[in-house]
Structures are given as C-alpha cells and as structure tokens.
C-alpha positions in Angstrom: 17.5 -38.5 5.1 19.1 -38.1 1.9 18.1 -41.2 -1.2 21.0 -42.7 -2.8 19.6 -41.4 -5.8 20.6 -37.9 -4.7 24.0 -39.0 -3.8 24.6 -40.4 -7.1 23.5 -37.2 -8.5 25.7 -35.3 -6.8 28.5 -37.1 -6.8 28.0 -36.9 -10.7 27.6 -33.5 -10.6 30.9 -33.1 -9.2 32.6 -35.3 -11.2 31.6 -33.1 -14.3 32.6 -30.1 -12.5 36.2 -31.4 -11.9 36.0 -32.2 -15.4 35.6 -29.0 -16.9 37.9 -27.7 -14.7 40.3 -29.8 -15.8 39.6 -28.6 -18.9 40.0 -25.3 -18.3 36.2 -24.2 -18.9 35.6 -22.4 -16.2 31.9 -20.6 -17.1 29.1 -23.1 -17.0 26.0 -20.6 -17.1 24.2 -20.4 -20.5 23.9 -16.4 -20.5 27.7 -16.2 -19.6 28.2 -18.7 -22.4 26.2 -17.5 -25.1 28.2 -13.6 -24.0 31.2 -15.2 -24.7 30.9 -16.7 -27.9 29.2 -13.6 -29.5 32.6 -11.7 -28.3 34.8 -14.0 -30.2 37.0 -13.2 -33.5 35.9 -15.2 -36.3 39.2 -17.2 -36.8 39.2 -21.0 -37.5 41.0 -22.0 -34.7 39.4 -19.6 -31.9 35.4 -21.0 -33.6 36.8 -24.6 -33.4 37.7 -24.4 -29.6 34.9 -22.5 -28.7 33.0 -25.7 -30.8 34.7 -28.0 -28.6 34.0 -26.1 -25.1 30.4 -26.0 -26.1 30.2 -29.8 -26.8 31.9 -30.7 -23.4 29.2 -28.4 -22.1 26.7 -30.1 -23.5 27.8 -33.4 -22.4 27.4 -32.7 -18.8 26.0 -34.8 -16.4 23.3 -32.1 -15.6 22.9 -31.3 -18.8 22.5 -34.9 -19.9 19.5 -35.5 -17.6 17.7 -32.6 -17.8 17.8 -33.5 -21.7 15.8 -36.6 -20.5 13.6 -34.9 -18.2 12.1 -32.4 -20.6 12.2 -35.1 -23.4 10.4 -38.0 -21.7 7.9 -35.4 -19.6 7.0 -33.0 -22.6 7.8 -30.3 -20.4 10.4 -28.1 -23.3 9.9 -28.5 -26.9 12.7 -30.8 -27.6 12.3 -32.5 -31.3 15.1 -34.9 -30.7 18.0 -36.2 -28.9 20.6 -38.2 -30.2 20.5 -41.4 -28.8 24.5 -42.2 -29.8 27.7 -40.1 -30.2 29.5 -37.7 -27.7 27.5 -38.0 -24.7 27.7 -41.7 -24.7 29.2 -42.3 -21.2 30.4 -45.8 -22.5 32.4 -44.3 -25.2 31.5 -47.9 -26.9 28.3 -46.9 -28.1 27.0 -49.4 -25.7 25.1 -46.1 -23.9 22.8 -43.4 -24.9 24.0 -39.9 -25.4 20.8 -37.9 -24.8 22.2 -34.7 -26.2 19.7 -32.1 -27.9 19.5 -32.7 -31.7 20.3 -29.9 -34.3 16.9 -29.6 -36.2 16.2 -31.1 -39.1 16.7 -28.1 -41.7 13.7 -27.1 -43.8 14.4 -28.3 -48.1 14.6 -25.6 -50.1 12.1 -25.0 -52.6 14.7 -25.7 -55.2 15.8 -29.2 -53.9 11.9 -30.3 -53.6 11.6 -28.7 -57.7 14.5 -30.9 -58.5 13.5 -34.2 -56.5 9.7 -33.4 -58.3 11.5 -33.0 -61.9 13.6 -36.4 -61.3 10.6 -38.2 -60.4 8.5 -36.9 -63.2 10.7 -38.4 -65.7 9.9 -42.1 -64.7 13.0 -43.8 -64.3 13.7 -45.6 -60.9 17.0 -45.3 -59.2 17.6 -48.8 -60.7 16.5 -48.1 -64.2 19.3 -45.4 -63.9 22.5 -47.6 -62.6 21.5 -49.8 -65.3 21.4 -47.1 -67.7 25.2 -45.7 -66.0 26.7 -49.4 -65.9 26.3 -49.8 -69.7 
C-alpha cells in the first residue's frame, strides 16, 4: 500500500522534473554538474547562467528536503540553511526556503586589527555621529 506521503513526494518530484525541463536543464546529477561547470569559459554571461542553473538546482524539491533531513537529524555537517529567499515555495516569504547556506567567511587578521584599533581609542559609535554631525 503506498502512504499519501509518498504520493505527495512523488508527485513533487515530478513536478520539479518538468520544471527543469522546462527550463532546459537537462543534468540533475551533482558529478555531471560539477564536470560541467569546471568546462566552462569564464565569460560574464556564460558564469551568470550557469549561476542561475545551479540555483534552480538547488531549489528542487528533492533537494529541498533532503536539506531538512540532514539538518534537523545531524546526519551531514550542514552549518545553516536559509530559512527565506529562493527556495521559498510561497514566493511571499510566507514559506521557508531550506536551501544550504554559504559559510560564514573567516575575518581576516587585518579587519580584526582594525575593529581592535577602533575600539582601543574609546569612542562609541555615538560619540562619533556626534562628533561627524557637528
């Protein structure tokens, strides 16, 4: 007997297929994927599409939930999901996205001597628009 769950699944799992069909996107396996951007030319519009195929792959409904999965059971070291933006199904921001995160990029050791040299010298952010607005 097959759960209404599953059906739901599956049915959404072919509605993203038809989708990036439609699309044009025809390659939905990550090796093939990650073959296929390495062989590009590095021209702005070429990069650009190829940004825009990957963010439609992303966005899939398999994609989407397995997000979920190995978020919520710890299974794959995800850091974060984004919780609005393109995955939103509602397109309102009335849904959550659950696409993978960039990491947070490291500081430099140069921003954290100048945010360590600012706050040495005392003055609050405040002190300073009052000092500007003179």
């Amino acid at each position: 007997m097959v759960k209404p769950e599953e059906v739901c699944a599956y049915e959404s799992m072919q509605a993203g297929l038809y989708r990036l069909k439609h699309l044009g996107i025809t390659e939905t396996h990550p090796s093939a994927i990650s073959s296929a951007m390495s062989r590009l030319p590095d021209d702005a519009i070429t990069l650009a599409a190829a940004s825009h195929i990957e963010r439609e792959l992303q966005i899939t409904p398999w994609n989407l939930s397995s997000n979920f999965v190995a978020c919520t059971q710890g299974k794959e070291n995800i850091e974060r999901l984004e919780i609005s933006g393109v995955g939103d199904p509602s397109g309102w921001g009335l849904g959550f996205s659950y696409v993978r995160a960039a990491p947070k990029a490291s500081m430099s050791s140069a921003v954290v001597k100048k945010k360590s040299a600012a706050t040495r010298g005392g003055s609050t952010v405040t002190e300073q628009m009052l000092i500007y607005a003179d």
